[in-house]
C-alpha positions as CSV (number, residue, x, y, z in Angstrom):
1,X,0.0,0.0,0.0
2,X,1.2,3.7,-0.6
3,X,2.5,5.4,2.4
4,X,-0.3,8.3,2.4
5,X,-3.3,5.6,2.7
6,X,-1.5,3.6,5.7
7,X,-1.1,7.3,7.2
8,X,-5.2,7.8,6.4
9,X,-6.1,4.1,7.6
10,X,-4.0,4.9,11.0
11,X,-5.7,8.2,11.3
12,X,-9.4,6.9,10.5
13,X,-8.9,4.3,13.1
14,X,-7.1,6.7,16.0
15,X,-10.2,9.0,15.3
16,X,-12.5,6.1,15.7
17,X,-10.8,4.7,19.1
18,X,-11.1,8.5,20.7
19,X,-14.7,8.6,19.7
20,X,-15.7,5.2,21.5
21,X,-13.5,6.2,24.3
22,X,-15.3,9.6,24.5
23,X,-18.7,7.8,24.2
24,X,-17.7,4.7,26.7
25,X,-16.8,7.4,29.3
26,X,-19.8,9.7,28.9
27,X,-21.9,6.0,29.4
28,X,-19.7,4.8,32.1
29,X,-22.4,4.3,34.8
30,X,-24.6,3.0,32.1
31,X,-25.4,-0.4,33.8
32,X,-26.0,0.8,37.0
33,X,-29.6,1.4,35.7
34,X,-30.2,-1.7,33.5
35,X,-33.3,-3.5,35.0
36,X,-34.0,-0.8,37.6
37,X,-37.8,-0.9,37.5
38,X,-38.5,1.4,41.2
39,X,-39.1,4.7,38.9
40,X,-36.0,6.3,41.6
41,X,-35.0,8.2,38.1
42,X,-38.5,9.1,37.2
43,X,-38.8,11.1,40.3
44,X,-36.0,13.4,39.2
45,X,-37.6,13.7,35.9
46,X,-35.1,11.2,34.1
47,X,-37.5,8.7,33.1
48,X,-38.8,5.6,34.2
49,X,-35.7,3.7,34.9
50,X,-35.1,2.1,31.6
51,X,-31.5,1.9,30.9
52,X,-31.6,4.6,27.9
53,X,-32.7,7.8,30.2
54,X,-29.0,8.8,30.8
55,X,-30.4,11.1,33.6
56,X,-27.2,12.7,35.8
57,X,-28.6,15.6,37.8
58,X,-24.8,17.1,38.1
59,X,-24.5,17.9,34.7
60,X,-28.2,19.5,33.9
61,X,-26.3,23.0,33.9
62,X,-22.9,23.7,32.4
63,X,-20.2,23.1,34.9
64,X,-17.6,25.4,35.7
65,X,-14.2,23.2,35.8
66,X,-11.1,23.6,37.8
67,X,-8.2,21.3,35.6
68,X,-6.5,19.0,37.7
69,X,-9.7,19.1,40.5
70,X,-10.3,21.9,43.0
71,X,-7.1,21.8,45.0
72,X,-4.8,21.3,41.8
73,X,-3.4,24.1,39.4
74,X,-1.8,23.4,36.2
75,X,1.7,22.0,37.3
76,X,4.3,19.8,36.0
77,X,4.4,16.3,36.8
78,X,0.5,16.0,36.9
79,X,-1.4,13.1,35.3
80,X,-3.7,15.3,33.2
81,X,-5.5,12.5,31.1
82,X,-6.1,10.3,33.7
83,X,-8.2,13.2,35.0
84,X,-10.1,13.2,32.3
85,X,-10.8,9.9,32.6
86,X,-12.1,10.4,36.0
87,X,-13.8,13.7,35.5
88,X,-15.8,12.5,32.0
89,X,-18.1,13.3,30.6
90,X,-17.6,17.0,29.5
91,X,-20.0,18.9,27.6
92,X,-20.9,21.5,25.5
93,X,-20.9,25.2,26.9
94,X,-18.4,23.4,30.0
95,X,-15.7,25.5,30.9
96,X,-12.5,24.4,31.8
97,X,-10.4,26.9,34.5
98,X,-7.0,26.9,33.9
99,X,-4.8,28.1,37.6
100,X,-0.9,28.3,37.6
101,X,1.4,30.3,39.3
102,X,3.0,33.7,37.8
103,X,6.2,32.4,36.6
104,X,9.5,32.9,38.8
105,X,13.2,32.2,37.8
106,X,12.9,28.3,37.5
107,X,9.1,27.6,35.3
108,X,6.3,29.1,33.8
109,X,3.7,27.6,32.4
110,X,1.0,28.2,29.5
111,X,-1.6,26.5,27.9
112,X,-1.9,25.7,24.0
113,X,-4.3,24.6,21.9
114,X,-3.1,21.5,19.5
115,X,-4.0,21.3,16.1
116,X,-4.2,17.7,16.4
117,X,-3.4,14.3,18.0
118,X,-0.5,13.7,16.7
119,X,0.8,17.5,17.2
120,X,-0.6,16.8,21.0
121,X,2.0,13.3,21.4
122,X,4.9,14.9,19.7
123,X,4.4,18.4,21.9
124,X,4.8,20.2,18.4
125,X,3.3,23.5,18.9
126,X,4.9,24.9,15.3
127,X,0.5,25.1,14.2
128,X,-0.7,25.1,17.9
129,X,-3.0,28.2,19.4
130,X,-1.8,30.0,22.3
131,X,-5.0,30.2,24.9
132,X,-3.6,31.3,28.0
133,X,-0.1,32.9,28.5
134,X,2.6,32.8,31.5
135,X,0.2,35.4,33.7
136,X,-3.3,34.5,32.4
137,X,-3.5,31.5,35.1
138,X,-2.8,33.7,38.3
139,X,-5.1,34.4,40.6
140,X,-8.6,32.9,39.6
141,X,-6.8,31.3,35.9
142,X,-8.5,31.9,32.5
143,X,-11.2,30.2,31.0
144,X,-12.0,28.1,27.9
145,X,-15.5,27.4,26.9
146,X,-16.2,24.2,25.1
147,X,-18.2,25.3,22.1
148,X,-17.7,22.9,19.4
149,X,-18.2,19.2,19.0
150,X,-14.6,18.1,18.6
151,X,-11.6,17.2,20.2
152,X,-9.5,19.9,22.2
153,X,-6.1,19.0,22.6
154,X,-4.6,21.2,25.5
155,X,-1.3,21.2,26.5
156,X,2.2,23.3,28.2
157,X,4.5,24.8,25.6
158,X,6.8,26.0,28.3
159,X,10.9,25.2,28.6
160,X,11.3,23.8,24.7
161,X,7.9,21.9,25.7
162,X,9.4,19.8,27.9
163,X,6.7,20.2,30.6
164,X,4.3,18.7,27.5
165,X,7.1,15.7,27.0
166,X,8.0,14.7,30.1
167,X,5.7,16.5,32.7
168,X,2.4,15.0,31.5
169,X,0.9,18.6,31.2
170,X,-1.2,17.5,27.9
171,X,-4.7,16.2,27.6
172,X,-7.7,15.5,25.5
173,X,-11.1,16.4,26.1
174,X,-14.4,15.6,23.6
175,X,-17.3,17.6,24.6
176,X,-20.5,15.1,24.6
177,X,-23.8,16.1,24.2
178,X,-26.2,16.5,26.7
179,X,-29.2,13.9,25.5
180,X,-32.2,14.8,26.3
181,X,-35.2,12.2,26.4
């Protein structure tokens, strides 16, 4: 096969992995209502109890987010996808809060947009969109609306990106939408 259709193939197939792992994680608790027939849900106004009423009560609104969880700020040597993972589902009109520190004489830190995946694994910021600068996480950080439905890499472009490379500060959110029955 050429080399540009194994590149497509690999693509097509990473995009399809990140979209069942963004839909497995917005379903996580899924079974928890399979066969629940004493209408708990359908006193909240989520239905009767059948499995497919995806009620949550704690994301009718959209949330306000703190990365890295209430007492965390944006700092090297944080798990930030793992996180995600524990945080998910996120969705539209969320917004993520971005904290760090001013930057001193030894780091700084800033958040980027990625263009892609692959620009997200390889910290390559050369196309990537600068959303928060050294100073815009002081004090109560800056905040970035999820607006559209696709993926938003994030990730530090600080010290020749080695905070991205070897301080885990890189992540991947999909927005989900909120389904309503």
């Amino acid at each position: 096969m050429d080399g540009k259709y194994i590149y497509f193939f690999v693509l097509a197939l990473l995009a399809l992995i990140d979209t069942f792992s963004s839909i497995c994680s917005a379903n996580r608790d899924f079974g928890n209502y399979w066969n629940n027939n004493n209408d708990t849900l359908n006193n909240s106004g989520g239905g009767s109890g059948w499995p497919y009423t995806h009620y949550n009560a704690t994301h009718d609104a959209p949330r306000r987010i703190i990365v890295g969880g209430d007492s965390e700020t944006w700092r090297f040597g944080f798990n930030y996808q793992d996180w995600v993972w524990r945080n998910a589902p996120f969705f539209f009109n969320d917004t993520l809060v971005f904290k760090y520190d001013l930057p001193n004489a030894t780091y700084g830190h800033s958040v980027y947009l990625m263009r892609n995946y692959w620009s997200m694994m390889r910290c390559d910021f050369r196309k990537a969109k600068l959303v928060g600068n050294v100073s815009a996480g002081a004090g109560e950080g800056f905040e970035f609306k999820l607006k559209r439905w696709m993926p938003h890499y994030f990730a530090c472009g600080e010290h020749d990106a080695i905070h991205c490379k070897s301080g885990m500060m890189k992540f991947v959110i999909m927005p989900m939408f909120h389904w309503e029955y």
